[in-house]
C-alpha positions in Angstrom: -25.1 130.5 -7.6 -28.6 128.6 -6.8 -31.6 130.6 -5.6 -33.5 130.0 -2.4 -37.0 129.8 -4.8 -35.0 127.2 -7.2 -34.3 125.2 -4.1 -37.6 125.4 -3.6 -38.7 124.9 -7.0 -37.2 121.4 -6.4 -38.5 120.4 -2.7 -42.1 121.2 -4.1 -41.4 119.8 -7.3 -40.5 116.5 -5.4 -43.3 116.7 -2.9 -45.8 116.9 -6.0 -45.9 113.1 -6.9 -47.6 110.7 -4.1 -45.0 108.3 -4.1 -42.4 110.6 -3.4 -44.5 112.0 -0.3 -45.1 108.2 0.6 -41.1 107.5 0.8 -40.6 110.5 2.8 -43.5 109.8 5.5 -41.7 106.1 5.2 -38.3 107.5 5.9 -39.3 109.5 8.8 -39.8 106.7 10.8 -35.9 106.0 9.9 -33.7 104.9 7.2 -34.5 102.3 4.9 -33.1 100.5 2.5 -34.3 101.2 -1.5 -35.9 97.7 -1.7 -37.7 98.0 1.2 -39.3 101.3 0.0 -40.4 99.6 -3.2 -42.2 97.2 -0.6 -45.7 99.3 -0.7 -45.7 100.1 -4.2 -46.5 98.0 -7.5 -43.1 99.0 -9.2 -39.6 97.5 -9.2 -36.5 98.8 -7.1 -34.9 100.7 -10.0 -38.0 102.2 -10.3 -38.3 103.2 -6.5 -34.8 104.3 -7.0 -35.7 107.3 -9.6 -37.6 108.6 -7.3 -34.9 108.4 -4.7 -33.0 110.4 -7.2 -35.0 113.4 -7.4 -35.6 113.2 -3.7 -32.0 113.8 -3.6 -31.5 116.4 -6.1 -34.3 118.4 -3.8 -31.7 117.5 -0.7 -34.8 115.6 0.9 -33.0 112.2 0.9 -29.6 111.4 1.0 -28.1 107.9 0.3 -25.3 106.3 1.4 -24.4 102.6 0.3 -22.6 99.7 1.9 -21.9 97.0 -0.5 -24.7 96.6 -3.1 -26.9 97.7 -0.7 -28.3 101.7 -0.9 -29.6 102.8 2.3 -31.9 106.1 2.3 -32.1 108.5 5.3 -34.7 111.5 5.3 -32.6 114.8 5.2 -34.9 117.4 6.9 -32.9 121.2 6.6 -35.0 121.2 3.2 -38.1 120.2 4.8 -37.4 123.1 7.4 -36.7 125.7 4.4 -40.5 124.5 2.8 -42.1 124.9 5.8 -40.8 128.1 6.8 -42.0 129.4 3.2 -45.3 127.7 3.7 -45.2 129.6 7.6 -45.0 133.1 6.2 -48.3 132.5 3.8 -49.9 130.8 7.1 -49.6 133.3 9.2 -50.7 136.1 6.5 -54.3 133.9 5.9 -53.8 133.5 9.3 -54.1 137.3 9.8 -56.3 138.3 7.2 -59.1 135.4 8.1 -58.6 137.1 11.5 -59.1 141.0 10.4 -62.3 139.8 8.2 -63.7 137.8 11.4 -63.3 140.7 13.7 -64.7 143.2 10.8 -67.7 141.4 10.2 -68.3 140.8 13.9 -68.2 144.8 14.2 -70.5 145.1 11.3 -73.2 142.8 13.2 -72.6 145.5 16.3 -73.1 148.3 14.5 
C-alpha cells in the first residue's frame, strides 16, 4: 500500500525540474499533444515525452493516444493533495508571523 508522503514524494519530485513545471503551466490551458509541448524547449519529442512519464507516475498528467498521436491532459486531484500540504505550513507561518507581529507591537506599548 502507497503512502500519502510517497505520493507526495513524487508530485514534488516532478515539480522540481523547470520543464516539468513549464508542461504543467502549458497543460492548464488545455490538452496538448507531446509534440506541441516540445515546441518551447530545445529538445526532441521523445525527450519531452520522459518528462511526460514522470509527470504521470506523480498522477499530474495523464495520456491518452489516438493513432500515433499522444495527447496529454493536466490531471489536477494531485495538484489538490500538494497544495493542501503546502496549505497547512501556510497557514502555521501564517500564524506564527502573526503572533510575533502582534508581540512585538505589544512590546513597543509597553
Amino acid at each position: 500500500m502507497e503512502s500519502n508522503q510517497d505520493q507526495l514524494d513524487r508530485v514534488f519530485g516532478a515539480l522540481s525540474d523547470r520543464t516539468r513545471r513549464s508542461i504543467i503551466l502549458r497543460l492548464a490551458e488545455g490538452p496538448a499533444r507531446v509534440g506541441e509541448l516540445a515546441e518551447p524547449f530545445d529538445m526532441t519529442p521523445a525527450a519531452v515525452g520522459k518528462h511526460v512519464r514522470i509527470l504521470e507516475a506523480a498522477g499530474l498528467v495523464k495520456r491518452h493516444i489516438e493513432g500515433r498521436v499522444h495527447i496529454c491532459e493536466l490531471e489536477g486531484d494531485e495538484l489538490e493533495t500538494a497544495e493542501a500540504w503546502l496549505g497547512y505550513y501556510r497557514d502555521y507561518w501564517s500564524d506564527s508571523l502573526r503572533s510575533l507581529a502582534d508581540y512585538v507591537e505589544n512590546m513597543n506599548d509597553s
